[in-house]
Every structure is written in C-alpha cells, then in structure tokens.
C-alpha positions in Angstrom: 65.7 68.6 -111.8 65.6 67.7 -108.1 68.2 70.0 -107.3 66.4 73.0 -109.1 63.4 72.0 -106.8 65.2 72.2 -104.0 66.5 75.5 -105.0 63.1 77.1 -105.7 61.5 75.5 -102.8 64.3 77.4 -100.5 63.9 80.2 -102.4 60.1 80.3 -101.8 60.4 79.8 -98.0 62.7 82.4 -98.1 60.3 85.0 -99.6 57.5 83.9 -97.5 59.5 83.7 -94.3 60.5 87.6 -95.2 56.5 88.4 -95.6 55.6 87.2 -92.1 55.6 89.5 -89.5 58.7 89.7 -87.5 56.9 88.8 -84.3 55.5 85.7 -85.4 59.1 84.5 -87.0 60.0 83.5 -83.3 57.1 82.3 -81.7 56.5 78.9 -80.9 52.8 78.9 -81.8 53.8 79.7 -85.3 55.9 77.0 -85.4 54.3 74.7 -83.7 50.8 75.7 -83.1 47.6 76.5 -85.2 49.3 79.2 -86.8 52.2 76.8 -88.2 49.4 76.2 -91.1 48.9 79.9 -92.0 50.0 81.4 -95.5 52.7 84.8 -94.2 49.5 86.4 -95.9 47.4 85.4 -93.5 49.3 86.0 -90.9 50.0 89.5 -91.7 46.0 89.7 -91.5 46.1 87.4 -87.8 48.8 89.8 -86.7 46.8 93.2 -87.5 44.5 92.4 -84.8 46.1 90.2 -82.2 47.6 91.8 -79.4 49.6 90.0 -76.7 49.7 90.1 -73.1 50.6 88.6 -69.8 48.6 87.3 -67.2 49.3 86.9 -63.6 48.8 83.2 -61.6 45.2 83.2 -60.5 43.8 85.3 -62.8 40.7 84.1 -65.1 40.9 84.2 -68.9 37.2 83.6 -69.6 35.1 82.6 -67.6 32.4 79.6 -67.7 29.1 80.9 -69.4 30.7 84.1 -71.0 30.5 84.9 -74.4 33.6 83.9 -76.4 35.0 87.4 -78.7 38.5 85.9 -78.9 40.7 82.3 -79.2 43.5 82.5 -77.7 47.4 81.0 -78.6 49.4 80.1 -75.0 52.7 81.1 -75.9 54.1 80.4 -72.1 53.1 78.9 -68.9 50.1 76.8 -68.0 46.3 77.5 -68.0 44.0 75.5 -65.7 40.9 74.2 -67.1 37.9 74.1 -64.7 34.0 73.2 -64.3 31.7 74.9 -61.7 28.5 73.4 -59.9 25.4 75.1 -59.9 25.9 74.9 -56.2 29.6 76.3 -56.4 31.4 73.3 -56.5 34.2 73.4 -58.8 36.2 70.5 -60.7 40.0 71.1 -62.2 39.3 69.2 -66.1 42.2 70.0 -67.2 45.5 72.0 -68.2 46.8 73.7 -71.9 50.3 74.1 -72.5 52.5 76.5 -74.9 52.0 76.5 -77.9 48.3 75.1 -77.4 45.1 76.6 -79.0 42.3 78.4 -76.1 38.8 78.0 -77.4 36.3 75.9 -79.2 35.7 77.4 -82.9 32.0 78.3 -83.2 31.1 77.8 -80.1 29.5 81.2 -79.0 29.7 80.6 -75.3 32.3 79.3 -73.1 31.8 76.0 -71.2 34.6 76.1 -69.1 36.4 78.5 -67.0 39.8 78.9 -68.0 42.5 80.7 -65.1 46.0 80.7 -65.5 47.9 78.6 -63.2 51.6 80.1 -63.9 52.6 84.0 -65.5 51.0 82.8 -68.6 51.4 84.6 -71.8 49.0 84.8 -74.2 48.5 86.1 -78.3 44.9 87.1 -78.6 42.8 87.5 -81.9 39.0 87.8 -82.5 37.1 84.8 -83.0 35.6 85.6 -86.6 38.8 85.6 -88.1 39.6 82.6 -86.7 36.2 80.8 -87.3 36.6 82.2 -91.3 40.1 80.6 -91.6 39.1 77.4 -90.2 36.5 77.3 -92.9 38.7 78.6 -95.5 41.9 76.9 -94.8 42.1 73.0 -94.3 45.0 72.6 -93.0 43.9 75.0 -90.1 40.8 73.2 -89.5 43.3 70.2 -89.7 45.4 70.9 -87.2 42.5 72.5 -84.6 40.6 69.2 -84.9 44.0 67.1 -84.3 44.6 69.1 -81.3 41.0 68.1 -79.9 41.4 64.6 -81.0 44.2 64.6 -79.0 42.6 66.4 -75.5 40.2 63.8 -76.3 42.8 60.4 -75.9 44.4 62.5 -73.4 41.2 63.1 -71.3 40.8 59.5 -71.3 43.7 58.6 -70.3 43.1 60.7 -67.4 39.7 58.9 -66.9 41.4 55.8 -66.5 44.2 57.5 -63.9 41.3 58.8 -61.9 39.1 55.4 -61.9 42.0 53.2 -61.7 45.3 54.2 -60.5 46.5 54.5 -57.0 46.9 57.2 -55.1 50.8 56.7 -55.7 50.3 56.5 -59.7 48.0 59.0 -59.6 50.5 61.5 -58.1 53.9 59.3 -60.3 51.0 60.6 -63.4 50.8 64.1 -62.8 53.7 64.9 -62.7 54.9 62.6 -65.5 51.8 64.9 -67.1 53.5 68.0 -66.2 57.2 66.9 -67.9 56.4 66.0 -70.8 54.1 69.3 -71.5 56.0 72.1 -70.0 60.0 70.7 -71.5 58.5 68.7 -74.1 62.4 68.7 -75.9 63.6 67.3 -72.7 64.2 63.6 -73.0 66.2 62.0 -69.8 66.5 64.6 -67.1 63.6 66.7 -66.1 63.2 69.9 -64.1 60.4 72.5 -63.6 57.9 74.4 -61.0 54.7 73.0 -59.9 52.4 74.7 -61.7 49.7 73.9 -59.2 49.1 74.2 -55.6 48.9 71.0 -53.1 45.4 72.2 -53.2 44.9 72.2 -56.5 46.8 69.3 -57.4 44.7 67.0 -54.9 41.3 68.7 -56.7 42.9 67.5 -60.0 43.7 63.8 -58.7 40.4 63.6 -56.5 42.5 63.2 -53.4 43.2 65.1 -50.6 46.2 67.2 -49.6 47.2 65.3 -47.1 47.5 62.2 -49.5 48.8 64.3 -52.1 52.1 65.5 -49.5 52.8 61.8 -48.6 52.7 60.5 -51.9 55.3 63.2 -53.2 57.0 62.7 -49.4 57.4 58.7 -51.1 58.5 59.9 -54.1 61.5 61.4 -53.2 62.2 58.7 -50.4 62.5 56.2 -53.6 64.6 58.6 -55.3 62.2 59.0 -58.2 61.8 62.9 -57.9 64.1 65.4 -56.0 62.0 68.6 -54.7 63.6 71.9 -53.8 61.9 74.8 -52.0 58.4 73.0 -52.0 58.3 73.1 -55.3 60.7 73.0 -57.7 60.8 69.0 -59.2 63.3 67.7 -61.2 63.3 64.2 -62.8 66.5 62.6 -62.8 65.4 59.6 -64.6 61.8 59.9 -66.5 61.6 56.0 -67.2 61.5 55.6 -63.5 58.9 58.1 -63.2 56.4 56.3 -65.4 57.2 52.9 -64.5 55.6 54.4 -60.9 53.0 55.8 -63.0 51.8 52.6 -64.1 53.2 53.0 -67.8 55.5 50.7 -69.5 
C-alpha cells in the first residue's frame, strides 16, 4: 500500500508539474518563493498576467507614497529598501533578496521606496490577484506572513547591530548579511559583489564612509575577507566572519 502511494503521488506531481507553465518550472520563486504554495492551476492564472522584466542599478520600483497596482517576485539581484524625511532625509531599512516577495498585501499605498541596488529582475502581477489568493489559499497567506515574521526577527536583529555593535561588527555583519542572502547554498567559501556603494553601505550601518573603508581596510589585514577590484568580496572562511560579527 505504501508503495502504490508512492506511485500515485509521483504520478500526481508529474501531471501537475506538466500543467504549470513552462516559465515558472525553472524559477526559483516557484520553488522557493510565494508561488511554491500555488496549485499549476493557479499558476497558469498568475502567469496570464505577470510579465517579467529587468531593472537597472539605481532605478526605483515604487516609490514611497504611491499607489501599489502590483507585488512583485525578485527573481535576481538585490532591492534596497528605503525611508524619506519630510525634509528629504533618507534612511536605507533594508534589502530583499531572490526569491523574496515585494509588497505588503492590502496595503493600498506604499510606505517605503523600493530601488534596486544590483540588475535586478523581477516577475510582476497585479495586486488583486494576489490579495484574492491570499484569502483563498492558506498556504499562500502562510507562507507571506512567514516571510514577514521573518523581516521582522531579522529587522531586530539589525536593531541590535545598529544600537550595539561596533563599528567593526557592524561592518563583519553586513557583509555576513550579504553571504548568506545572495549564495544562500554556499556553506564554507563565499564570494560575491557589493551590492552597495561605500556610500550606501555607511547610510545602512549609520557610519560614515570613511569608517566604513577602514573597517573593510581591517578586514582584509586579518585575513577575514579578500577584496578584488573595490569590490568583489569573497569569504574564505564564513565562521571567521561571524565570530567578527559578534555571533557565535
């Protein structure tokens, strides 16, 4: 009897994995993102009106205050979450990731301004559809609420490496940050491109360039971080790197 289960389980996966689009078969998001909880049904419905597209570094994908028509999927790169001032002055809150989810569900209006830091691309669908299946489908609403429970531990983590860590952790954690987000399957050896300027990593840490460039400067002295062509970073050893973060 278990082996018959096994068989018509494969067999079902098979039929529903022949149903979903052929775009969405090899995309991370649907793997690992919202969409991983989505009947091939659904997804052919998702699919009829998303569209994909790139966006260049620097480039805003909704701005703070506008009114929010579509949730986005980032499929690649980073996007850099920000706050503005009524006087202008602007705060760097914090960054998504592939394969995370770009909006708040019925929320009509955006509260943050949201710019890509890298060549980000993006799958784009209109927010009713999305609001309806997180009504409809629990395991949807599931697995957007587990995404902000987690932005939530991880924002206070971040509180706590803002109010408490030295300039030196604060630097050891960003990067650490960055690691474990952009080569997630990565476990010993780590390499990547700063996603952010020196700029906008001292706006992130609440520090200033200058403190940012001798931190990193000490960072490679101690043979924690190797950088190549101002910035290319790779991680030789990623236990070292959070031991100097102030982790276990």
């Amino acid at each position: 009897m278990a082996e018959q289960k096994i068989i018509m389980d494969a067999q079902k996966k098979t039929a529903s994995d022949s149903e979903t689009p052929a775009i969405c078969r090899s995309c991370d998001a649907r793997h690992g993102g919202v969409c991983s909880t989505l009947s091939a049904s659904q997804l052919v419905e998702l699919n009829r009106h998303s569209s994909r597209r790139e966006i260049q570094s620097g480039i805003e994908v909704i701005g703070q205050g506008e009114e929010t028509s579509h949730y986005s999927n980032i499929l690649r790169g980073v996007v850099k979450l920000s706050k503005m001032m009524s006087d202008g002055r602007q705060q760097i809150v914090g960054l998504q990731f592939a394969p995370d989810f770009l909006g708040r569900p019925f929320l009509g209006e955006s509260t943050i301004a949201a710019e890509a830091a890298t060549t980000t691309e993006i799958c784009t669908f209109p927010r009713q559809i999305i609001d309806r299946f997180a009504t409809e489908v629990p395991d949807f609403e599931r697995k957007l609420h587990n995404q902000s429970l987690k932005e939530l531990d991880e924002a206070r983590d971040w509180m706590l490496t803002l109010g408490r860590k030295t300039a030196h952790e604060k630097v050891a954690s960003f990067l650490n940050l960055i690691a474990t987000h952009i080569n997630p399957e990565q476990q010993a050896t780590q390499s990547f491109d700063l996603p952010l300027s020196r700029a906008d990593i001292a706006d992130f840490l609440g520090l200033t360039i200058e403190t940012v460039s001798r931190q990193m400067t000490k960072l490679r002295k101690e043979g924690i971080i190797v950088i190549e062509n101002n910035r290319h970073v790779t991680i030789p050893d990623i236990k070292r790197l959070r031991r100097a973060a102030g982790g276990d």
